[in-house]
N, C-alpha and C positions, 0 to 999 in steps of 0.2 A: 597422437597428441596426448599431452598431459590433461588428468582431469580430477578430481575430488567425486568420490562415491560411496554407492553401497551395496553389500549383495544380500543384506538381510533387512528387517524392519524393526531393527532395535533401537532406535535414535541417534543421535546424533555422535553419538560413540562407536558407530560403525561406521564410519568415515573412513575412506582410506584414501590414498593417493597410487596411483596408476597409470598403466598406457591404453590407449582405445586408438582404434583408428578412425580416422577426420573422418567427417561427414562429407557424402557425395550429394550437392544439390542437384534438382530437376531445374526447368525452365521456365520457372516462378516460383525459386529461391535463390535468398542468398547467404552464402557463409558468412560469419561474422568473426573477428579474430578479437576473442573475447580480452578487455584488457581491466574489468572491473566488476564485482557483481555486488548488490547489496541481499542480506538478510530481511525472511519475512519470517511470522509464525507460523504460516503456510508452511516453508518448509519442515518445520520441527513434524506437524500434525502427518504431515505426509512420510518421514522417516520413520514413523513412528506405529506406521498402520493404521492411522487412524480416520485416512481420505476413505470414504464412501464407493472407492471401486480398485479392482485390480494392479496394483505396482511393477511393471515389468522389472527384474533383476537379470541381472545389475545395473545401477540403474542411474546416471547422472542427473543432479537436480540443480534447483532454486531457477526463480522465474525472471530475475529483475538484473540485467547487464546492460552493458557499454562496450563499444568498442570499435574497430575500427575493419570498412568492409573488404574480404579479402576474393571472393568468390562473387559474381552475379551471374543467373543462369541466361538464357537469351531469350527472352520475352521479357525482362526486367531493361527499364528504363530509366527511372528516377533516380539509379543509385549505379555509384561504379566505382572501384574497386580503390582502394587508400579514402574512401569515405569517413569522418568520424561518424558515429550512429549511435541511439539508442534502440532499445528492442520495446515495441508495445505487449506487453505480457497474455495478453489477451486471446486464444485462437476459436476460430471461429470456421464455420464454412463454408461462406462468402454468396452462396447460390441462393438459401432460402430468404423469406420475405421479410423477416427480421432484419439479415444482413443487409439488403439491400435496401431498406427503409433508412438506415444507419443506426438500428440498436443491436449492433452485433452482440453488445453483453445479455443480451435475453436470447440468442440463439440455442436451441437445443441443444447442440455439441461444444457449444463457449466454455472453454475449459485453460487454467493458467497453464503457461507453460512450463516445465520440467514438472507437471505430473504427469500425464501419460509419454509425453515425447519426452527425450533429453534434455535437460535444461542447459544452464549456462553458467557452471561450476567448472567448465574445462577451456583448454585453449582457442577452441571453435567452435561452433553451434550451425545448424541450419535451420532458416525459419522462412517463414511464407516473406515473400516480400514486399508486401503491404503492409505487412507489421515493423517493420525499418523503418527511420524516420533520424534525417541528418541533426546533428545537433553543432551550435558554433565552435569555433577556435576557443573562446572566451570561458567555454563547460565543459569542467575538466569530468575525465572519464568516471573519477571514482564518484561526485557530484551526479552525472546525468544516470547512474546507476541506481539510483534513490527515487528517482523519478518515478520510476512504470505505475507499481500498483500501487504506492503509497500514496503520491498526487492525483493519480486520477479515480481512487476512491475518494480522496477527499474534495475533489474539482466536482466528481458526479452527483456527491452525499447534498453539497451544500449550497452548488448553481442549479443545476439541470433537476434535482429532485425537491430541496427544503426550496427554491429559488430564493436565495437571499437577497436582502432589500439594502440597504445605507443604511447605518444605523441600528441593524436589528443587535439584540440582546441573544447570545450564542453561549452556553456550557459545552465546553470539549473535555470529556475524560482523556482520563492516563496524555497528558500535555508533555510528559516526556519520550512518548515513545516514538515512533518514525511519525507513524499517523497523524500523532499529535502535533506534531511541531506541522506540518503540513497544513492542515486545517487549521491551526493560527493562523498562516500566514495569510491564504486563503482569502480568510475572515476577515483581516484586517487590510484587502484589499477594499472592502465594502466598510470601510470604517465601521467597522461592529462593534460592539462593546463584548470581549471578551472574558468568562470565566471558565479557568481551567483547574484540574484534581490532579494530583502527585500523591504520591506515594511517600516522601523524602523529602525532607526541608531543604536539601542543597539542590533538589531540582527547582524551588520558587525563583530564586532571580535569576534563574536560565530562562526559565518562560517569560518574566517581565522583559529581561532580553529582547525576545524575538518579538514582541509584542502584548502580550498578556494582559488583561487591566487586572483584574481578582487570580488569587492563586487559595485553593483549597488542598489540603494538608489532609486526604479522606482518613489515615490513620489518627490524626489528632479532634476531626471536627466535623460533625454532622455536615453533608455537603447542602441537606438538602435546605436548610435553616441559613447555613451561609450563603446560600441563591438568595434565600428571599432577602437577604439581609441588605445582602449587594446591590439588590436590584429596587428594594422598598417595599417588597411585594409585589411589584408587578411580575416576574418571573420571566422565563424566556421565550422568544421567540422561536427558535432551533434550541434542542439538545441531542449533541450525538452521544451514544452510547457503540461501543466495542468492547464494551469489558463482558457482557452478559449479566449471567444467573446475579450475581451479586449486587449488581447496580440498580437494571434496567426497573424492575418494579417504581424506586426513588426515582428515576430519570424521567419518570411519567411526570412525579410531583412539582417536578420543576419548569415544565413545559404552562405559558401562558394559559387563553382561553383561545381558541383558534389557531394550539402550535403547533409544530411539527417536529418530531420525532426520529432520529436515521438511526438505526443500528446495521450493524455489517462485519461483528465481529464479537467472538463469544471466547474469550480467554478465559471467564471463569465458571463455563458451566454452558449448557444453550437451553435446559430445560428451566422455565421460569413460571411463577404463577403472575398475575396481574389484575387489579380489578377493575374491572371493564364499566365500572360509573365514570373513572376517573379519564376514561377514553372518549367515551358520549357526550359525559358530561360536561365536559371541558371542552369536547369540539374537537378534538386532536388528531389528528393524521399520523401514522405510522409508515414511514417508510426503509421497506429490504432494499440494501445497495448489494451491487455484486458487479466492482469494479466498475467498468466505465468501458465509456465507445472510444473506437479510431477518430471520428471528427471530433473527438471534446479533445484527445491527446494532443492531437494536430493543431486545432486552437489553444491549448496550454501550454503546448511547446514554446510559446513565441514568446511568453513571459522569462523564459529564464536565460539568464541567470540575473538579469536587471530587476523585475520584479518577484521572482520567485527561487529562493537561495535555500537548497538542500542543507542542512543542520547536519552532518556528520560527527558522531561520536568516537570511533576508534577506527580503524584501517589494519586490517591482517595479512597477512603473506598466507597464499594457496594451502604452504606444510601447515598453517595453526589455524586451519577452518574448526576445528574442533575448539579450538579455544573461541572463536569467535560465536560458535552455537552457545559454548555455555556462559557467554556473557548476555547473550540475549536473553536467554533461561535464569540468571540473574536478577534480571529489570535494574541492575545498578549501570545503566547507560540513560544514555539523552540523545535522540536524535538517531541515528540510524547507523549499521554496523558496516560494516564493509572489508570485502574481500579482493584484493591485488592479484591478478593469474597472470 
């Protein structure tokens, strides 16, 4: 099979293109005949050496595809073969009390997929099959590709953790990035009142677009002074934070009296200082996401493509993965990258 790799940990400029031979599933797997995958930063950190354990080389990555089922092994039932599918990114190992509670994301071994295992940068992947999950005629491949970690980090951030209400008052950073657009949308399921931060003037009526009420312009405008501005001082209910070092300190400031807090992602930095009156003293809950379960996937699957419409920025062919890293590396996109195999 064709596949996009690496054999060193220099980033995304070791990229090559290649032959591997298909993956041979067991009896609770199945092959997937990958036809879409989307970009996270996940991948860059892990290309890069910068994941927290061992990278087997050579080594096929990125955790988030679509496609269509070509293999099922014979204890698989729910799935057979010319399936359309998504992959749940998520692996996990299904036996201990976690998984079987259904928080497999707090599982000990819960780990995305294409870091330790092979990801799904090539023509086929093998993956547990429990993590398959069909998707309609109506959700197109390069669409359900966007899905995995970007939705169900923002499904877990903002139902299952902040548990948002009708109505509440919600700041979402970086509104143009996959995540971003994502938790808009999310949010304005729960008619929330939405402010989100850009980087770039021409990202503001993208975000009004998809929903947006407020748009903050961080390189033009105190974000935290335009919260209160917006909101009259009352401030937020939820503020998520992914951007890290840079932000989260101010992300505090914006957070109500009895608010809540998600961070789940540190693009610019993860060591921060913070001062812990503004925690106490406000009441404020902080919560670590780290992605999402199989049954919140399985109940957010249902919303798309009707209620939940993947924002796609550009689309690459396999030979220009490298161009499509460094447009992520960039941050001059909107919405999420995507790669055609």
């Amino acid at each position: 099979m064709r596949a996009a790799y690496y054999d060193k940990l220099e980033g995304y400029k070791a990229i090559k293109i290649g032959e591997f031979p298909t993956p041979e599933i067991n009896e609770d797997e199945v092959l997937v005949n990958i036809k879409a995958f989307s970009l996270n930063h996940l991948d860059v950190w892990v290309m890069e050496g910068k994941y927290p354990t061992n990278i087997p080389l050579p080594h096929i990555f990125a955790s988030d595809g679509s496609g269509i089922v070509a293999k099922v092994g014979k204890n698989v039932k729910h799935l057979k073969e010319g399936d359309r599918v998504v992959i749940f990114s998520g692996l996990s190992c299904g036996v201990c009390e976690k998984c079987l509670s259904g928080r497999d994301n707090e599982c000990n071994s819960f780990r995305p997929l294409g870091v330790l295992e092979d990801g799904v940068s090539a023509e086929y992947v093998k993956v547990p099959a429990v993590n398959v999950f069909k998707i309609p005629d109506s959700l197109s491949f390069e669409k359900a590709s966007c899905i995995p970690i970007t939705y169900i980090t923002s499904w877990h951030s903002l139902i299952t953790r902040a548990k948002i209400k009708q109505g509440d008052i919600i700041l979402i950073h970086g509104g143009g990035s996959g995540v971003g657009t994502a938790l808009i949308q999310i949010a304005k399921l729960y008619n929330a009142t939405v402010i989100t931060t850009v980087g770039d003037d021409w990202k503001v009526e993208k975000c009004k677009e998809i929903g947006t009420d407020f748009v903050i312009n961080y390189n033009k405008e105190n974000f935290v002074e335009k919260v209160k501005e917006f909101t009259n001082n009352q401030l937020c209910d939820i503020v998520v934070d992914h951007i890290g070092a840079t932000t989260f300190p101010h992300s505090l400031l914006c957070a109500k009296r009895g608010g809540k807090v998600i961070t789940f992602g540190s693009t610019t930095g993860a060591d921060t200082q913070i001062n812990l009156r503004y925690v106490f003293g406000k009441n404020l809950t902080i919560h670590g996401v780290y992605m999402g379960t199989k049954g919140e996937f399985a109940d957010m699957l249902k919303l798309f493509p009707d209620k939940l419409d993947p924002v796609i920025d550009s689309i690459f062919d396999l030979e220009d993965v490298q161009k499509a890293y460094e447009k992520l590396l960039s941050r001059q996109f909107f919405g999420k990258i995507v790669v055609r195999v």
